[in-house]
C-alpha positions in Angstrom: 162.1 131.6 54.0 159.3 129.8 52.0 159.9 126.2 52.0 158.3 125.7 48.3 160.9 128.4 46.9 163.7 127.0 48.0 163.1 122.9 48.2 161.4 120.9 45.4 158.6 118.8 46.7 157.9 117.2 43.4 160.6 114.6 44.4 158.1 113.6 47.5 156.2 110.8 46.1 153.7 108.4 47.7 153.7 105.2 45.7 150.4 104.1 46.9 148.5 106.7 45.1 149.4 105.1 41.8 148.6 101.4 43.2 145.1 102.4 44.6 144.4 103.6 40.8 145.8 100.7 39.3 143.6 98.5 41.7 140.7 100.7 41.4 140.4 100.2 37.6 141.0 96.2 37.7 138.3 95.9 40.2 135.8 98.3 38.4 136.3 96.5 35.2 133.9 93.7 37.3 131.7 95.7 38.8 130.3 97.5 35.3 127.3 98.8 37.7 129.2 101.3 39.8 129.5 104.4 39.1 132.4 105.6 37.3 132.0 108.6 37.2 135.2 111.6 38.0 133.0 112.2 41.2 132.8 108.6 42.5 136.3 107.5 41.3 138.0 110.3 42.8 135.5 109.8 45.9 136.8 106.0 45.9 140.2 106.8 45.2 140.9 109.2 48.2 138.4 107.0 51.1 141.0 104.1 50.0 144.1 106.4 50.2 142.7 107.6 54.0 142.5 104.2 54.9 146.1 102.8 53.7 149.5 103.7 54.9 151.1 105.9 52.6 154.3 104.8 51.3 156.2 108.3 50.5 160.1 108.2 49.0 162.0 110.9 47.4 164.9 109.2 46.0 165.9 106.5 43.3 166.7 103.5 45.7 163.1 104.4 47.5 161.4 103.8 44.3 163.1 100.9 43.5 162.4 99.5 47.1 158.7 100.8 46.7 158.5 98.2 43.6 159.2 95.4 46.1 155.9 94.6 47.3 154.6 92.2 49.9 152.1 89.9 49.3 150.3 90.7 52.8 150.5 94.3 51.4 148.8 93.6 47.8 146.2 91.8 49.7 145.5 94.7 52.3 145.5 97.0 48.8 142.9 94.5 47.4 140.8 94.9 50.6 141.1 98.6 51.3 140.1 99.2 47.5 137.3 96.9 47.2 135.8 98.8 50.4 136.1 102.1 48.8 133.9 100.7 45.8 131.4 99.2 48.3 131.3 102.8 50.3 131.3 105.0 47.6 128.2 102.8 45.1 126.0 102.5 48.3 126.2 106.1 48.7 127.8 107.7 45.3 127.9 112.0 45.7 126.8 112.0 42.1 123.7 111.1 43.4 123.5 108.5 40.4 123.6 104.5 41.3 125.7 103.5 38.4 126.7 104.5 35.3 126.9 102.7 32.2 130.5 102.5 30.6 
């Protein structure tokens, strides 16, 4: 039996994904010299996502739970994020140092 085929995995959602974005672009609205480039801002998306505990649901009541957020979480988000920035512009795999936008 092949798990894909039969269950539907679409419903498996990690909530932080779309909070490390959403972070991601307020913070590199500042910061106009990082690169913003696909490479770097996927490179800075995923080093924050390894670095934050997932928050996966796969029902309604989990995403309305995974609205309620903590402020000690928003903060860690804040951190974790602003890392990935620093990481990713002192060493961008673009090879560029910033980009203009």
């Amino acid at each position: 039996m092949k798990l894909r085929q039969v269950h539907d995995f679409s419903l498996l959602v990690n909530d932080k994904v779309d909070w490390v974005i959403d972070e991601l672009e307020n913070q590199l609205e500042q910061k106009l010299e990082v690169c913003s480039c696909s490479d770097c801002v996927l490179d800075m998306t995923a080093w924050a996502l390894n670095h934050i505990k997932p928050f996966y649901h796969v029902t309604l009541m989990g995403s309305i739970y995974a609205k309620t957020q903590d402020t000690a979480m928003l903060e860690e988000l804040k951190r974790i994020v602003a890392e990935s920035i620093e990481k990713i512009h002192s060493n961008p795999s673009c090879g560029r140092i910033s980009e203009k936008r």
